[in-house]
N, C-alpha and C positions, 0 to 999 in steps of 0.2 A: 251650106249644111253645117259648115264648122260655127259658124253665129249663133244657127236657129240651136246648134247642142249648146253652145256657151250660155245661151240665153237660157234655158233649162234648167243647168247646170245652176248658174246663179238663183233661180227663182227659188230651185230646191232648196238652196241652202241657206236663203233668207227665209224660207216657209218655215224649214223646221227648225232655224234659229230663233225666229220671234217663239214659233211655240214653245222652245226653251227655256227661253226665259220668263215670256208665261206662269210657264207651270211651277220654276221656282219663284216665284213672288206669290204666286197663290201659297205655297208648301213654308214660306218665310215668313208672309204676313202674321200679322197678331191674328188672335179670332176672336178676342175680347176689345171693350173700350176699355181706357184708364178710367180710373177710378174717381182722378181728381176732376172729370167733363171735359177735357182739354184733348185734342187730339196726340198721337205719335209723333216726337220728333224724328227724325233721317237724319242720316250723314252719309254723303253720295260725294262718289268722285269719279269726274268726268274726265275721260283719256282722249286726247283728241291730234291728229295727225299736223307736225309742225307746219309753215306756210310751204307750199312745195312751188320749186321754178326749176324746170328740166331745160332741154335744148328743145322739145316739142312736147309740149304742154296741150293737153286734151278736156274731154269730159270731165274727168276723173278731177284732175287738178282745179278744173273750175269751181268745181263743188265743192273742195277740198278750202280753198282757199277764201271761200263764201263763207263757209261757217268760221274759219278763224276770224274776218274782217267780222263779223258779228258780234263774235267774244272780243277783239279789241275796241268795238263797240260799248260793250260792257265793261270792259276793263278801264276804260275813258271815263263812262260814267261812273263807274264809281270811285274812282280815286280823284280825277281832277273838274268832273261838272260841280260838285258841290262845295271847292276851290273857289271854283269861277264864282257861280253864284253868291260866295257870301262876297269875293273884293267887290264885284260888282255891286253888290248891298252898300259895303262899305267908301264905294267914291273910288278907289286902288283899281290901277293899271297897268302891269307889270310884265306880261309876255303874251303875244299872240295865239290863242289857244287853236286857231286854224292847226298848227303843226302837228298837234297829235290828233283833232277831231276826222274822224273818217266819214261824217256822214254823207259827203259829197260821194263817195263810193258806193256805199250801201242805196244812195238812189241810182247811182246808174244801173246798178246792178239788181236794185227788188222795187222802182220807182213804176210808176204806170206807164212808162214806156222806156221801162227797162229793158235787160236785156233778158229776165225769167220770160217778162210779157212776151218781147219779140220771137223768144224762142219757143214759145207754146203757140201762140199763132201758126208759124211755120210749120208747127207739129201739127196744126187741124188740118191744114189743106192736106185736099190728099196727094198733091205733087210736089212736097214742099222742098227744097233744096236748101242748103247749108248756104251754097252763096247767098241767093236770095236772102237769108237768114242775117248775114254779116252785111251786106248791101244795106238795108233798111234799117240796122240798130247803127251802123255809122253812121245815117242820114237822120233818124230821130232825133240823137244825141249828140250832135256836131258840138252844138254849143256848151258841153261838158268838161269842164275842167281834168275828169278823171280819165276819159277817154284821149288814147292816142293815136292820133289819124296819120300815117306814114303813108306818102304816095309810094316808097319801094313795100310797102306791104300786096300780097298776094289776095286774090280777090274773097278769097277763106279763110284769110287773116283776121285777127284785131287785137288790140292788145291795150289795156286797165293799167292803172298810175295805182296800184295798190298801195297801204301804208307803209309796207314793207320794202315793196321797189318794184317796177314796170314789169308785168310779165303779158309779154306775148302768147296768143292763145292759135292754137290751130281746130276750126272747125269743121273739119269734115268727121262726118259721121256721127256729129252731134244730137240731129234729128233723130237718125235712127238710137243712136244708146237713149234720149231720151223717153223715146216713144216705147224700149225693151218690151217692144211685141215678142212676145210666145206665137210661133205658125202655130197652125189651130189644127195640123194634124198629131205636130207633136203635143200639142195639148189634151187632145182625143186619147193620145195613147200614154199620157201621164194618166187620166183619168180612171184607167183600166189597167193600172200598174196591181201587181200584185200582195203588193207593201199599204195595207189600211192606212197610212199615216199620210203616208204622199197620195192615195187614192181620197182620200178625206180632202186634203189641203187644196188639191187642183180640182175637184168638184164645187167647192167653195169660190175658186177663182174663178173656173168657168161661168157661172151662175153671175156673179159680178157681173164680168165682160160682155153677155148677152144683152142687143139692144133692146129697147124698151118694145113693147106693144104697139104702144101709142102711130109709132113712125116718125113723127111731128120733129120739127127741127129742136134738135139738143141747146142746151144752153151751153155756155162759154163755160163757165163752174164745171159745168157734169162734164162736158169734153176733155178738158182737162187734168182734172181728176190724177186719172192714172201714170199721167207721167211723170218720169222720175223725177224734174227740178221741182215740178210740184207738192210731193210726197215729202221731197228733202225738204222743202220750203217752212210744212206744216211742221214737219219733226222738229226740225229748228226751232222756228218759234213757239212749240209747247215748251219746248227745253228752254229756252231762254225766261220764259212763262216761271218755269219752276226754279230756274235759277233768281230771280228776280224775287222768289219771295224764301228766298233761304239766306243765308250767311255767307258770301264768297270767300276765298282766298286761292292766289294766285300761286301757282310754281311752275315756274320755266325750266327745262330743262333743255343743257347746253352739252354738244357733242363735242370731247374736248379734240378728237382726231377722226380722220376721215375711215385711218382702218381700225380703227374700234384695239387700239394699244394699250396697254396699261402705261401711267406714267408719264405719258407722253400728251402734250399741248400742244399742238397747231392753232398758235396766234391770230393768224388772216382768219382762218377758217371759225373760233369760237368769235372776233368779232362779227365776222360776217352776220355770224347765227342772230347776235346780242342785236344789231342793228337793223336785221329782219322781222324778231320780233317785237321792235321797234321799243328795246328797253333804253337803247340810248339816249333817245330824245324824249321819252319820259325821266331819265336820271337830269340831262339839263335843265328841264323844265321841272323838277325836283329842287334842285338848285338854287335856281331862279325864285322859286317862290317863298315863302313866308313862312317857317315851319314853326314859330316859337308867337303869342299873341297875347298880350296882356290889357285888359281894361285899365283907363287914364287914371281910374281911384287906385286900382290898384298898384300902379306902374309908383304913383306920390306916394303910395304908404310904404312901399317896399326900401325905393331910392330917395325919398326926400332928403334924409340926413346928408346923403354926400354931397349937397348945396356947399356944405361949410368949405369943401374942397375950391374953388372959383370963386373970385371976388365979384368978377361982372354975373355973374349968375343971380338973376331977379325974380324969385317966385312971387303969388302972391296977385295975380292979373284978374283973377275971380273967372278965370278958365281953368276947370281941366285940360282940357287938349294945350291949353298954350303954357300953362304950368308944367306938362308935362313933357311936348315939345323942345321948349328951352334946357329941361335940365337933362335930355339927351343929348342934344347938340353939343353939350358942355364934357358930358360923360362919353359922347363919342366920336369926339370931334377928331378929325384924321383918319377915321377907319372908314373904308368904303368896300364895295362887295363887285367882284367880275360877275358881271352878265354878257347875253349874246352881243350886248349894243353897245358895252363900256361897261363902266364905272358909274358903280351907281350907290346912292345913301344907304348907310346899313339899316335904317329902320324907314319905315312908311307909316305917318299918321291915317288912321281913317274917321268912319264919324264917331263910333263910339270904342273903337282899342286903335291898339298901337300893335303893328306886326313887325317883328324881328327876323332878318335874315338869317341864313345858321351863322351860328358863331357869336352875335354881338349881345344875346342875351346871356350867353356865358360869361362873357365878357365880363357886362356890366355886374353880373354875381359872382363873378370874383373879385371886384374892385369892393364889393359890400362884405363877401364874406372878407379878405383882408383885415377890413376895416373891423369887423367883427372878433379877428384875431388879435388885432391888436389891442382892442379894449379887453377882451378875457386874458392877455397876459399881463396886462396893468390891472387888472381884477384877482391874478392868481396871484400876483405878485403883493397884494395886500395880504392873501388869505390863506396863503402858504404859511407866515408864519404863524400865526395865530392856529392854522391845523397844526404843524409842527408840534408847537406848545402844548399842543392837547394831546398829540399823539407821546409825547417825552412825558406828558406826568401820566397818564396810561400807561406807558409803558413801565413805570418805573415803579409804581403801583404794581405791576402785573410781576415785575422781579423780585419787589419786597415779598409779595405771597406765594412767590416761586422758591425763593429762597428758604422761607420759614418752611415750606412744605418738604425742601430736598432735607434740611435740616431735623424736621421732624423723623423725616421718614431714616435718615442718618441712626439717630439715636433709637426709633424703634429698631430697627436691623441690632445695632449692638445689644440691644436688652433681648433681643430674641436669641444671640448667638450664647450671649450670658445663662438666657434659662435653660438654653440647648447641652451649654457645658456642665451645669448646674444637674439638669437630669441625669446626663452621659453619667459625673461622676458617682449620686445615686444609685445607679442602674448596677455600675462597678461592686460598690460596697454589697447592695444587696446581691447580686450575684455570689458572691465569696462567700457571703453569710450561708446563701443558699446549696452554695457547694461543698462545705462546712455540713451542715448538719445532713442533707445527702451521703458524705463520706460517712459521718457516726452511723447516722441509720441502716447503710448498706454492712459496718461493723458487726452492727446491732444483732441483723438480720444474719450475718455468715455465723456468729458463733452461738445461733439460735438454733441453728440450722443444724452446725456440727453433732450438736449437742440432742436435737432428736436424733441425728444418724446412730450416734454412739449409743444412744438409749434403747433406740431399736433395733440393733444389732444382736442382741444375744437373744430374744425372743424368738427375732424373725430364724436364726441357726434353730433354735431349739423347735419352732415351727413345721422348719424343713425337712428336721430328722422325725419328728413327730410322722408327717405326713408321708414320708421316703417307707417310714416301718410300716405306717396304715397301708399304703398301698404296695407292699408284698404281703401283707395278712391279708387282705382283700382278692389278691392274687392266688393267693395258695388254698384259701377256702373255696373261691370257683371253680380253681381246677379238681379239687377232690369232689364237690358238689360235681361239676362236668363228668364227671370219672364215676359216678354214684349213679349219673341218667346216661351215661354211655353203658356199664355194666349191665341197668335195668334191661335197656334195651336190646341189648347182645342176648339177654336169656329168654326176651318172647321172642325176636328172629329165631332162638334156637328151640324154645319150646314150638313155635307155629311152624317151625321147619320137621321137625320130632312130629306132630301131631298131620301135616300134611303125608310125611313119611307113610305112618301108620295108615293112615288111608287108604294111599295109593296100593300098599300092601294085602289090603283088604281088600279091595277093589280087584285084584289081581287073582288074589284066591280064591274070590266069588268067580272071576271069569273061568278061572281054571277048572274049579268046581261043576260049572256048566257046560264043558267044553269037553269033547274026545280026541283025541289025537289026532283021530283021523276026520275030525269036523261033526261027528256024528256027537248029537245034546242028548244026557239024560232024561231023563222023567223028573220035572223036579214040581213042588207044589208051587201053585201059580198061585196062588194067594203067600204063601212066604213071602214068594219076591215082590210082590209087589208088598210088603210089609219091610223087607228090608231096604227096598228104595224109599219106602215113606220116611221109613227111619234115616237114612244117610241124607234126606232131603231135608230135614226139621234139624239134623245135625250140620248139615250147614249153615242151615238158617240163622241156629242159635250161636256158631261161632263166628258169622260175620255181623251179630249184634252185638256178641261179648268183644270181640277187636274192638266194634266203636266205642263202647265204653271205656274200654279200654286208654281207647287213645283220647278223649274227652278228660278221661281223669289224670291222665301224665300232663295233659295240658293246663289243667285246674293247678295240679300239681307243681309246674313250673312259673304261673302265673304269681300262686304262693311265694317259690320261692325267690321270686323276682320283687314281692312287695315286701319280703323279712328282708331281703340287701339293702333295700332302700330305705326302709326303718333302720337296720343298723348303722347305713350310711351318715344318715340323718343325727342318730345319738352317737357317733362317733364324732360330727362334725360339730354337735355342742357339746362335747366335751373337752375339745380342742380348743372351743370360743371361751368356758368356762377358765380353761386351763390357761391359755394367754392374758386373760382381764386379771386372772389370780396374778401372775408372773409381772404385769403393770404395773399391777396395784401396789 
């Protein structure tokens, strides 16, 4: 039970991983072409688990360690088959390339009676067993350099000479993680999950897994198919597909401690690593090889001149390689290079260059450049003086017109401080002048000044009292005028007060007239009275018209006497203006 969930488990998580990633490549891709007809470049980088070797090493690690022997498959070809290839071209033979090539691996392990084969086989039968499984790829592949056959091995044992170093492999339960059957109830009830995604994804797989119609016996290919070394097999080789038409580069990464410390190297353990992923014996076989190469025309155009160095040194054979030849042996005579096998020449002719070991082409460029320094200092040493020279009457050229200019500008500064003083004293004189006739003028002006004050002094007295006496004559005539319409006034209050009097008295004695003592009325003629009220009625009449007039005419009256003050005012005050122009004049 705990398999068939494990087994679930993983399928889910591969299902909805691929569709993950899917779905961002769809959401990433371009949705146009370029412009220029050319496809999309990529830049992809592949993460991939280091070689693994445990104390019981399984499935997992076999697969693990298939795909790296693949990549240092790749890594072989491309850094050292096209190596091989050109010494091989060129006649040179310098190190046994066996040592890093792994193809001897890669067939045990993906050959047609490898060990993928054997192990797919085992997975068609339907009784297949792991031993069985180990039994038969032992016996296929006896004859295998990569395979290691130990009679204390266990009958589920075996164990691969990898690049990296022999691992022992344990297979039991091979078959089954292979074959990562899903039971088909749990499959039934993934199918009917309530999550569209994983009900989608396992309807999809189910539909797969269902055998054909037909019945007919299955092919090898369709049997196959779905197990896992075969899935891993295809992915592999598209990847390596697409790795093969892109651009590589390599980066190993090295665990410098076991507990992940900062600081701290563990020495045994970073070689270990170095020599697992077999960087070692690619650096010696680095080494060993030929990293510097020059054509024989080119080798005599560069070095020829240092013939003159060695007397026995005889160019001239109507060979390049043998002209060339000689005048290394001359140039490197004594210097030889460690390899695996000894001591060996530092350079190797081929048919058409010469390859240099590291080191002996620097060598010989530095014995050229030398030589090259030595002649540009018998070259400077002509041509320094003769710059010198040129540089001394330049310069001395550039001082004479340095000189005349400080000199000039010397003497301008003096004629400017001269016209500066020249002004200043100027500025002096006229100032004085200027404050000179400022003092007369300010003279000029005070006893111009005094002299209207003094002048106007006895008018402006005479003005004062002029005006001091107009204005109590002005004062004394209003008040008598005031005193003239206060009187007027006082005597119609008292005539209209006298004439209301008389009324009321009249009024009284009409009342009384018609009245008895005792309340009881005369006989009196009723046309009289209504003849005497007409009359006191028209007498009112006519004395609340004669008031208005009355008061219409005081007002006429005062309006007069308001425009003869102001006439007077007026000829008073030009007779004052008359009187002062006289008294000027």
């Amino acid at each position: 039970a705990k398999d068939g969930c494990d087994a679930l488990a993983k399928e889910i998580y591969a299902r909805v991983f691929d569709l993950l990633v899917a779905k961002i490549n769809d959401c990433t891709e371009p949705t146009s072409s370029p412009t220029h007809g050319t496809d999309y470049g990529t830049i992809s980088l592949l993460d991939i688990f280091g070689f693994e070797s445990f104390t019981v090493n399984r499935f997992e690690q076999l697969c693990i360690n298939y795909a790296n022997e693949r990549l240092q498959q790749k890594y072989v070809g491309d850094n050292f088959q096209a190596i091989k290839s050109e010494y091989e071209d060129e006649g040179i033979n310098i190190f046994d390339f066996s040592l890093i090539d792994n193809s001897h691996v890669m067939e045990l392990l993906e050959g047609k009676l490898g060990l993928i084969t054997q192990l797919n086989e085992e997975c068609v039968k339907k009784n297949g067993e792991d031993e069985n499984f180990v039994y038969k790829f032992n016996l296929v592949n006896s004859d295998s350099t990569s395979l290691i056959q130990n009679p204390l091995h266990r009958n589920y044992e075996f164990a691969v000479r990898h690049y990296a170093a022999p691992i022992k492999y344990d297979a039991r339960k091979f078959i089954e993680r292979n074959l990562d059957k899903i039971p088909a109830d749990l499959l039934k009830c993934a199918c009917k999950s309530t999550n569209p995604l994983i009900q989608q994804e396992f309807q999809q797989l189910s539909t797969k897994l269902e055998p054909p119609k037909s019945g007919g016996p299955k092919k090898r290919s369709e049997a196959t198919k779905h197990f896992v070394v075969t899935k891993f097999r295809q992915q592999l080789t598209s990847l390596m597909s697409l790795i093969e038409d892109s651009r590589t580069r390599y980066i190993r990464c090295v665990k410098p401690n076991k507990l992940s410390l900062p600081k701290v190297m563990d020495h045994s353990h970073t070689v270990s690593q170095l020599e697992s992923a077999g960087l070692v014996t690619a650096i010696i076989i680095s080494r060993e090889s030929f990293p510097n190469r020059l054509s024989y025309e080119l080798v005599l155009e560069r070095f020829r001149f240092l013939s003159y160095k060695f007397e026995d040194c005889q160019l001239g054979h109507g060979s390049f390689r043998k002209d060339a030849e000689e005048l290394l042996n001359h140039l490197l005579k004594g210097i030889s290079a460690d390899t695996h096998s000894g001591k060996a020449k530092a350079f190797a002719c081929g048919k058409t260059k010469v390859y240099f070991r590291a080191g002996a082409l620097e060598m010989i460029e530095t014995i050229r450049q030398e030589h090259y320094v030595k002649a540009a200092i018998r070259l400077q040493a002509w041509i320094r003086p003769i710059s010198l020279k040129q540089t001394y009457q330049k310069v001395r050229r550039g001082i004479i017109l340095l000189q005349s200019e400080v000199r000039r500008l010397i003497a301008s500064k003096i004629f400017a401080k001269k016209l500066r003083c020249g002004l200043i004293i100027q500025c002096f004189f006229r100032k004085t002048l200027a404050l000179m006739e400022i003092t007369r003028r300010r003279e000029y002006r005070a006893s111009t000044t005094i002299q209207t004050n003094w002048r106007g002094m006895k008018p402006r007295i005479q003005f004062r009292s002029i005006r001091a006496k107009t204005i109590q004559i002005q004062s004394v005539a209003r008040m008598m005028i005031a005193r003239k319409a206060a009187c007027i006034k006082r005597k119609e209050r008292e005539e209209q007060a006298a004439m209301d009097t008389r009324m009321s008295i009249i009024q009284q004695n009409f009342d009384d007239a018609t009245t008895v003592g005792g309340g009881t009325v005369f006989s009196v003629d009723e046309g009289l009275l209504e003849e005497v009220e007409t009359m006191f009625e028209f007498l009112r009449k006519e004395i609340v018209v004669l008031r208005k007039k009355n008061t219409k005419l005081k007002k006429e009256l005062a309006e007069s006497e308001s425009d003869k003050r102001e006439l007077f005012n007026q000829a008073s005050s030009t007779d004052h203006a008359l009187a002062l122009s006289k008294i000027r004049n």
